[in-house]
C-alpha positions as CSV (number, residue, x, y, z in Angstrom):
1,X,0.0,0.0,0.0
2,X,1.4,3.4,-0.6
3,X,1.9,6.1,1.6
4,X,0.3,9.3,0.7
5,X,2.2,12.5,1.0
6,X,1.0,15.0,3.2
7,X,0.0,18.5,1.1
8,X,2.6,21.1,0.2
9,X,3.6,23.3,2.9
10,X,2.4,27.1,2.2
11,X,4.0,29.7,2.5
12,X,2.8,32.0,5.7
13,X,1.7,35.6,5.4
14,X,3.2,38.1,7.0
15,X,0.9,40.3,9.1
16,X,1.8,44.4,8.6
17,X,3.8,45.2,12.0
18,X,5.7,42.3,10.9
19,X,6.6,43.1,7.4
20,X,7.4,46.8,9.3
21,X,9.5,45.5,11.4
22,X,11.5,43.7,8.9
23,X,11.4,46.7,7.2
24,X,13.1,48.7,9.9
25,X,15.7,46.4,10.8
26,X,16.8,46.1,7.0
27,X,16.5,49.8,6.8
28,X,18.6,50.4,9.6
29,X,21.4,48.3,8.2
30,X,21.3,49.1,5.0
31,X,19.5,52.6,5.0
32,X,16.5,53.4,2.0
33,X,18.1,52.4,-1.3
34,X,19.6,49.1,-1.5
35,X,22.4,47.5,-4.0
36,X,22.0,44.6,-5.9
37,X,24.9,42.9,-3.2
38,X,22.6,44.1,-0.4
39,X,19.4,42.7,-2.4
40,X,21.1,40.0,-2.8
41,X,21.9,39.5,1.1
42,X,18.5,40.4,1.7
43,X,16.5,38.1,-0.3
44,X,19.1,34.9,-0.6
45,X,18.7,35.0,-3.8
46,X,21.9,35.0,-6.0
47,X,22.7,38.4,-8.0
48,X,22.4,36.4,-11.2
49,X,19.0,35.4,-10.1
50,X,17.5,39.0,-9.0
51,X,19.0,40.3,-12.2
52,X,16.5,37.7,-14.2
53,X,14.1,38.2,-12.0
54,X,14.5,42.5,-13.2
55,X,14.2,41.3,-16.9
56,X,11.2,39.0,-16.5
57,X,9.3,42.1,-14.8
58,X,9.4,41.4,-11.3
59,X,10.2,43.5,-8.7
60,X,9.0,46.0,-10.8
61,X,7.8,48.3,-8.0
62,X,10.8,48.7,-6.1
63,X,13.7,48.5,-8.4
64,X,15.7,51.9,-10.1
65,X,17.1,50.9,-13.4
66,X,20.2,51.9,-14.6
67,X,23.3,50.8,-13.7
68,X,24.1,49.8,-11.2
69,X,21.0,48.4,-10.3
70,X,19.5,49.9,-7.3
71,X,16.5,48.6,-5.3
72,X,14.1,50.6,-2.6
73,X,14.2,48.8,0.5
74,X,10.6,48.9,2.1
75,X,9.4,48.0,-1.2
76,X,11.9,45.0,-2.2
77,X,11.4,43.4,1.2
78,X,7.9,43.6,0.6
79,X,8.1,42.2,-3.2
80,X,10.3,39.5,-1.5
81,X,8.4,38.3,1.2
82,X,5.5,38.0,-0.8
């Protein structure tokens, strides 16, 4: 008889104070506009992979375009948590 596999874990939702607190504590390291290093740091994602992530559109809300890439803080940890 096979075992069934319990469902797929979800991911939890942040409620606001804490996404705001995350918020300030990145803020306070880090300070409002963020490089694609500290992004990277951030989010654990790998430079390459926030770069794709630019050119497929997301992120859309809090990344500066240019170069270098630059990212808004409360809005990138926001995007990221999601």
């Amino acid at each position: 008889m096979r075992r069934r596999l319990p469902p797929a874990a979800t991911t939890p939702e942040l409620t606001d104070p804490e996404l705001q607190q995350i918020t300030r504590l990145v803020q306070d390291k880090y300070g409002p506009i963020l490089s694609i290093d500290q992004a990277s740091e951030i989010s654990k994602l790998a430079k390459q992979t926030i770069r794709e992530r630019v050119c497929q559109g997301m992120y859309a809300s809090s990344v500066v375009r240019g170069r270098p890439l630059r990212f808004w803080a409360h809005r990138l940890v926001a995007e990221a948590m999601k």
